[in-house]
Structure formats: C-alpha cells, structure tokens
C-alpha positions in Angstrom: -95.1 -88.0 133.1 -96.2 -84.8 132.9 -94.1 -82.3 129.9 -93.7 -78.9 131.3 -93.1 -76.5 127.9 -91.0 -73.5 127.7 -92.3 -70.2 126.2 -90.8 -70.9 122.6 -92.9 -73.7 122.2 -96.1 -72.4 122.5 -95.2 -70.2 118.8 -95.0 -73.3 117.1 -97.5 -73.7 114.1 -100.2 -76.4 113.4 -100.7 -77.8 116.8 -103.8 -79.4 116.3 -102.5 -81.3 113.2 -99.2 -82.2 115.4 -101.9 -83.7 117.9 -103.8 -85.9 116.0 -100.3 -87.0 114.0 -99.4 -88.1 117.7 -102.4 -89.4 118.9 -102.8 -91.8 115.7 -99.1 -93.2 116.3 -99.6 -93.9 120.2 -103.3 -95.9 119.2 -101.5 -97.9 117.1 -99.1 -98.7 118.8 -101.2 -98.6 121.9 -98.5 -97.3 124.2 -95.0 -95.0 123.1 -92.9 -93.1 125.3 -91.9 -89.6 124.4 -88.7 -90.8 122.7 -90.5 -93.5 119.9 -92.7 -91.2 119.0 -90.6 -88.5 118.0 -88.9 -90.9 115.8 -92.0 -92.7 115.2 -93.6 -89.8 114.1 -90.8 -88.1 112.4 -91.5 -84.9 114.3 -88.9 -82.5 116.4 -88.7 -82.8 120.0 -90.3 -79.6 120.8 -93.5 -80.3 118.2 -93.8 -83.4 120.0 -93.7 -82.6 123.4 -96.6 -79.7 123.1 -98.9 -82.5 121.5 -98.5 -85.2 124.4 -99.0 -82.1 126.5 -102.1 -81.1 124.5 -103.6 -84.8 124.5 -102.7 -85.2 128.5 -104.8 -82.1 129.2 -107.8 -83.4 127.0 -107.6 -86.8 128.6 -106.7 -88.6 125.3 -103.2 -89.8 126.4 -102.4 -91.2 130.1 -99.1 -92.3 131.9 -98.8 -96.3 132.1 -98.6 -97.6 135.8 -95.2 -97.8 135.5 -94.6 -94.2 134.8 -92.5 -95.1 131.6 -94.9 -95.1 128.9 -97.7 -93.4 127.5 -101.3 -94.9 126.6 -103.8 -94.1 124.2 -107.5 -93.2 126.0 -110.7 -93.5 123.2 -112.4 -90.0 123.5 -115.7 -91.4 124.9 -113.5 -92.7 128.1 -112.3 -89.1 128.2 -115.2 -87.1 127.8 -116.7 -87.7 131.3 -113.9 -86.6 133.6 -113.4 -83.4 131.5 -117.2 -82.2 130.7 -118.8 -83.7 133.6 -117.8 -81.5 136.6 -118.7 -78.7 133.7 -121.8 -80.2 132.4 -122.8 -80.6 136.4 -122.0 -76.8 137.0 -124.6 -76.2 133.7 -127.6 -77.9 135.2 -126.8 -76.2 138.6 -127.5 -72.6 136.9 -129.8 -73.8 134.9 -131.6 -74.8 138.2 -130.9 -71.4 139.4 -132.6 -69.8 137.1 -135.6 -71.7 136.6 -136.0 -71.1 140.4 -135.2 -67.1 140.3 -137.9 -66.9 137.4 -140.2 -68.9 139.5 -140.1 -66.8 142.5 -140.6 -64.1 140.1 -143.5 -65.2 138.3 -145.2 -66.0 141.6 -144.7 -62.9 143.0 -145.8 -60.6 139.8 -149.7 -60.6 140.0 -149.0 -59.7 143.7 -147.2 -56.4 142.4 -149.9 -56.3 139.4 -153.3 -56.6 142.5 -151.3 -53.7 144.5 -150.1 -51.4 141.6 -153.7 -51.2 140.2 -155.7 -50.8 143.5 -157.5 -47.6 142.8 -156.5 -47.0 139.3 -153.4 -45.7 140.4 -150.8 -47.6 138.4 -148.7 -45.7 136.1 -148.3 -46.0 132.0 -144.8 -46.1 132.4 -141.7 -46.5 134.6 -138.6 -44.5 134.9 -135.1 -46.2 135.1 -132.5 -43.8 135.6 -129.4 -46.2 137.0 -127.5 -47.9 134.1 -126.9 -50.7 135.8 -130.5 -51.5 136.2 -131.5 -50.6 132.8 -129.5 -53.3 131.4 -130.3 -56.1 134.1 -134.0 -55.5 132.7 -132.9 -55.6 129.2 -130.8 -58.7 130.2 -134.0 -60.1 131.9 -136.3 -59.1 129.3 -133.9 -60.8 126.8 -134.0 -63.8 128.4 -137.3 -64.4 128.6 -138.5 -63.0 125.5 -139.9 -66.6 123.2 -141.8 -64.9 120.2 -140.0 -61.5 119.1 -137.3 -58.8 119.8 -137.7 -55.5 117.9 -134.8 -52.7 118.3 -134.2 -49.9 116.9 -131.4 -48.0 116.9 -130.8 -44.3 115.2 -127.3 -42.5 115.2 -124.8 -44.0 112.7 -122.6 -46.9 114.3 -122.3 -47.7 117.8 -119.7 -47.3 120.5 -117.8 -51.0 120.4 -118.6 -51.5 124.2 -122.1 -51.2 123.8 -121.9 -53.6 120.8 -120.0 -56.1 122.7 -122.3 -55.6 125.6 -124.9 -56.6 123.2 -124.1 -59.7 122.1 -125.5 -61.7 125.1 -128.6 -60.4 125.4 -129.1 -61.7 121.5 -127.8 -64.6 122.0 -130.1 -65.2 125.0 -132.8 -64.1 122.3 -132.1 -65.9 119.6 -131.4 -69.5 121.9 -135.0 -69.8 122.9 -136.1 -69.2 119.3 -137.7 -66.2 119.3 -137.1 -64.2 116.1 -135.4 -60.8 116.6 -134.9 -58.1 114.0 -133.3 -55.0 114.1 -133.2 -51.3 112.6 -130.1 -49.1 112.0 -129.8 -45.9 109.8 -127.8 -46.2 106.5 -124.7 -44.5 107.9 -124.2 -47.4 110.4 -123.1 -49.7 107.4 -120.0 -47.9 107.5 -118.6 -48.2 111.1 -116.9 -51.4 111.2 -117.4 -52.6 115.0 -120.9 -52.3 114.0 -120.5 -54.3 110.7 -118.7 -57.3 113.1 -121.4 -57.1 115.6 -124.3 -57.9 112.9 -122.1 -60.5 111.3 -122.2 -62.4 114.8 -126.0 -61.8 115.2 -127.4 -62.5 111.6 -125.0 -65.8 111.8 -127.6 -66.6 115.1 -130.3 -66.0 113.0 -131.3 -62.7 113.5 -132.4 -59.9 111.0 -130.8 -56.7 110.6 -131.6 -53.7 107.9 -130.9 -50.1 107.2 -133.1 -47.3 106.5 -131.9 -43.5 105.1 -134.0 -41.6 108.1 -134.0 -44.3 111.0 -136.7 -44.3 113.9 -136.7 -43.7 117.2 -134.6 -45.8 119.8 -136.7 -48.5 121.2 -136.5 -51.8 122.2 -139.7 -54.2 122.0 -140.0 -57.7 123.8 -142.8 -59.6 123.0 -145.1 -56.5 122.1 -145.5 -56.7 125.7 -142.7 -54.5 127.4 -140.9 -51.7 125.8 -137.7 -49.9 126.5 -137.9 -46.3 125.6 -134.8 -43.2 126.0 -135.8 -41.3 129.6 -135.4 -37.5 128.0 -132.4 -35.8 129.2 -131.3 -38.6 131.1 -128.7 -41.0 128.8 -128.2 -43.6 130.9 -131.9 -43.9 132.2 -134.6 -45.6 130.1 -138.5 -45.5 130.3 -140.3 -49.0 130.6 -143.6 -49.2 128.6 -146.3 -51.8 129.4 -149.2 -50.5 127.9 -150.5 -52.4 125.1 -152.0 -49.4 123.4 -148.4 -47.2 123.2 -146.7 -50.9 122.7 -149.2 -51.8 119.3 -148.2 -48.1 118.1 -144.4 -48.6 118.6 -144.7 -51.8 116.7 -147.0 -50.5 113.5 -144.3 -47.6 113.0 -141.1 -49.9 113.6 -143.2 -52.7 110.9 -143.2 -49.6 108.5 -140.5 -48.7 108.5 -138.6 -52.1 108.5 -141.0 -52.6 105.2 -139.1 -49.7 103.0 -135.3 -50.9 104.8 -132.7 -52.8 103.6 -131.2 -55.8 104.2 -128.1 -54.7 106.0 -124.8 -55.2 103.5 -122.2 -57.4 104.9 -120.0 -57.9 102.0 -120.2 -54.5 100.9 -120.0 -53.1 97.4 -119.3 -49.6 95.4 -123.0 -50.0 94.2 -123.9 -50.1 97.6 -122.0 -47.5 98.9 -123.0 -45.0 96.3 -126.5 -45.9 96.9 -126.7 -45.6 100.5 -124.9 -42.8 100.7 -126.8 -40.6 97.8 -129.7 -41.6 100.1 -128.4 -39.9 102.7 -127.2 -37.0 100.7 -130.8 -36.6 99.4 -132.1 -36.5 102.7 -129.6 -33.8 104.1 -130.9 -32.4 100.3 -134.4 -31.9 101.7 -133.7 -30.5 105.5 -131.6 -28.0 104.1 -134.6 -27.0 102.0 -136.8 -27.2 105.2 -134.1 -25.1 107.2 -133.1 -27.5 109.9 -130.2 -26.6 111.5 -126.9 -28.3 110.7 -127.1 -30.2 114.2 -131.0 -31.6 113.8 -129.6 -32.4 110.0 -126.9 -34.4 111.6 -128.8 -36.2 114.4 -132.4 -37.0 111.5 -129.8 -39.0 109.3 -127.1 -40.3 111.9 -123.6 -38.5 111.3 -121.3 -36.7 113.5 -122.3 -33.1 113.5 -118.9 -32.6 111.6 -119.2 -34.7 109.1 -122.4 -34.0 108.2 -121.4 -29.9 108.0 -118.7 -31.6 105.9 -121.9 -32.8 103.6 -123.3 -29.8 103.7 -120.1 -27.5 102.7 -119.7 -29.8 99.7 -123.7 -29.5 98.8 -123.1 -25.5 98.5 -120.1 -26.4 96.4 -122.4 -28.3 94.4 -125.1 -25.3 93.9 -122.9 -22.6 93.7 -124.0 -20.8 97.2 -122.9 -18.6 98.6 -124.6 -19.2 102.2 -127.3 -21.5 103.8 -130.2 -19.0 102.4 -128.6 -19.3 98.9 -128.5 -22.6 99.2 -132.3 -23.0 100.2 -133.2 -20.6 98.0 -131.8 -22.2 94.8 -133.1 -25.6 95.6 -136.2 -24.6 96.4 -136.1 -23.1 92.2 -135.6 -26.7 90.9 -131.4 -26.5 91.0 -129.8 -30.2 91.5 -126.7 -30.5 93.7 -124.1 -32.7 92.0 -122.5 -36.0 92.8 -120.0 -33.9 95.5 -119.2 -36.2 98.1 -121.9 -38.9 97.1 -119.7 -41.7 96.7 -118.9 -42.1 100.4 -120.7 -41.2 103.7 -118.2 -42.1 106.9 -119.7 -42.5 109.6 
C-alpha cells in the first residue's frame, strides 16, 4: 500500500506534527486504512497521505497481510532495519581507518631512521599542490587529541574555504582536543565568517579577535605546523621542529591573551569599539609611513576600503596629502570620529 504524492503535496506545512497526529490514531487503533484515518483524524486527504508516506519510509507504519490496512510498528522494531545496514557501513570505515592509521604509524619511524641518516633531514617541508595541503590538514585534524591553534589574518574569509573548514573542526573537536582560533577585528564583520564560528564555538571551540592579527599558521599538537610557502598561495610549509613549533605557540598564546572573545550577537558598542581599534592602528602606520597596501594587509581590509579609511582620516586632520597628514600627527593633532563607527570588511 504504498502512497505515491504529487508535487503539491510536498508544500504542505507542519508535516512532522501531521505525522505523529497519524501515528497516535493508527496505535490506537492498532490498524486504519487510509480512509478512517482521514476521518479519524480530521485531517485532508493530501495532509494525510504525506504522513502515512512519511511513517512507511521510517518503518513506523506497515501494510497488513491482506494489503487493506495499515499497522502501527513500536520505533524500537523499526530502528534496526533502517540504522543497521547504516550503523554496519559506520563500523566498516571506522575499521578502515584505524587500519590506514596503522599502516601509517608502523611505517613512520622507518621514514624518521632514513630521513635522519647523516644529519640530512630537513627543518621543514614544502607542499606546493593544494590538494595535498589539505589532505595533510585533513589528516593532521584527525588525529590531533590535545590542541588545534590557527590563526588566520586578512579580514573574513572566502565562504568555500569556511565551508571547507568545517570538517576538519569537527574532526578536531570529536576526539576532544581543545581548538582555539585567531582572526583580526575586521573579520567580525563578514557574515559567512560570523556563521562559520557560530557552528564551531557551538562544538566547543574558541574563537577571538585581535586589532593587528598574526601570522597564518596552523598548529596541531605543538608537534606539526602548517606555515604559507612564500609566493606560492596554494602551497604550505610543514614545520616539525619543536624549537620553531614552541616559538609559533609563545607568540600565538600572546597574542590570544590581549584578543577578544569573538562577538556573535553583535552590538553598536562593539562595533564602535572594534572598529576605532582598527582606525587607531591605520592612525599609527600612517605616522610610520607604510604604504596604503601594507596598511591594508597589517589590519585586514581590502586595499580600497582601507584607502577609504585613510581619505576620511585626512578629512579628519585637515590634510592636504599623506606628508601633511604624517606631519600633523606626528605634532600631537587627533583625527576625529570620521568613519569610526563602522569598518566593512
């Protein structure tokens, strides 16, 4: 007795509701066909046809041997059929990769005897394929049981690194291991970013925001690092030495010590406050003479919005140029509220 649905009933509202109103009616009745419960129920034909086909799928309604009625199944009985072939196909990859990992382990003080015969091994190694830079991060995730330590500089990320992202943490945050993570104060305004930390920190992980940021690094463990390869983007560097590792760590712990708890319901106070941060930093590499693209990459904006800042700043002062405008703070003069109230991203 299987309902086949057209496409209009698949808009209708409250299905799960309509389910359990149909489920209760057939258990206590312990069988119904299609017609009593519509009047038993009180529901329209359509409403009622999408809820036995709802309960058939999960098991929790079967066709009587006759083919005329419909029985109620206890959700116990059902469970089996529906999550066993499931829970059978879980232990199989589990099996998988306890058996990869194993192969792996066995095989790495091999690599470790070879790679330091004659002091030749190498502080680092160079990834440059994508691909293979995130099947270590992947791997590295996955294994990682005390801590994960990222940083990451620039402002918000790109929403396809963000979703490809979320895995990796969960695989982090399943085995317990404690993960916390840096982003600059400009970040708190890009809003795939803002929905990628609300998945995270509701896994249990950490996330602030500091006005300056760090470098881009990962950390697993404080055993392997995961380093930028210069003027490669889609390379990375691995780091296993424990002295470079230990420094990486002290500067990401000092900074995370003076960052801020990452805002996810968001307020004016906070706005104003993160971004007059920013604007004070901008403040003092003007007064160094950074160029407008070093400003824009220290505190995370798009090079036009941050020349945006800047115009605004002179505004401010009353320059007339970039040397004016160095010139006058450098004598003590204050650039106004401007554009302090927000900082896009």
């Amino acid at each position: 007795m299987h309902i086949t649905l057209n496409s209009d009933i698949q808009k209708l509202p409250s299905v799960a509701q309509a389910t359990a109103h149909v489920y209760a009616f057939v258990v206590r009745r312990r069988s119904a066909t299609p017609e009593e419960i519509c009047a038993g129920t009180g529901m329209d034909e359509a409403a009622a046809l999408l809820a036995i086909q709802t309960l058939e799928e999960r098991g929790l309604l079967r066709v009587s041997p006759d083919g005329r009625r419909l029985l109620g199944v206890a959700p116990d009985s059902a469970r089996m059929p529906l999550l066993g072939p499931l829970l059978r196909d879980r232990m199989a990859i589990q099996e998988r990769i306890d058996r990869i990992r194993g192969d792996l382990d066995a095989l790495t003080p091999v690599y470790e005897a070879n790679i330091d015969q004659q002091s030749t091994r190498q502080p680092h190694e160079e990834v440059a394929n994508l691909t293979v830079v995130r099947s270590l991060i992947a791997e590295f995730s996955a294994s990682a049981e005390l801590e994960v330590l990222t940083s990451q500089p620039g402002g918000g990320r790109r929403e396809e690194l963000l979703a490809g992202a979320i895995e990796p943490a969960k695989d982090v945050l399943a085995h317990g291991a404690r993960m916390r993570t840096l982003y600059q104060h400009t970040a708190q305004f890009d809003q795939a970013t803002i929905a990628y930390v609300e998945q995270v920190t509701e896994l249990g992980a950490e996330v602030r925001t500091t006005v300056a940021g760090c470098a881009r690094m990962l950390v697993f463990d404080r055993r392997v690092a995961v380093l930028p390869l210069k003027d490669h983007p889609k390379g990375a560097v691995i780091v296993r030495d424990k002295n470079v590792i230990a420094t990486l760590v002290d500067v990401f712990e000092r900074i995370w010590s003076g960052a801020q708890p990452f805002p996810l319901k968001f307020s004016k106070r906070q706005a104003v406050s993160a971004a007059s941060e920013v604007r004070g930093v901008i403040v003092g590499l003007l007064m160094a003479g950074e160029s407008d693209k070093k400003i824009a990459q220290h505190v995370g904006l798009s090079l036009r919005t941050c020349q945006r800042h800047i115009a605004d700043i002179m505004i401010d002062l009353g320059a007339q140029n970039r040397l004016h405008a160095g010139y006058l703070l450098g004598r003590g003069h204050v650039a106004g509220g401007g554009s302090a109230t927000t900082c896009p991203p």
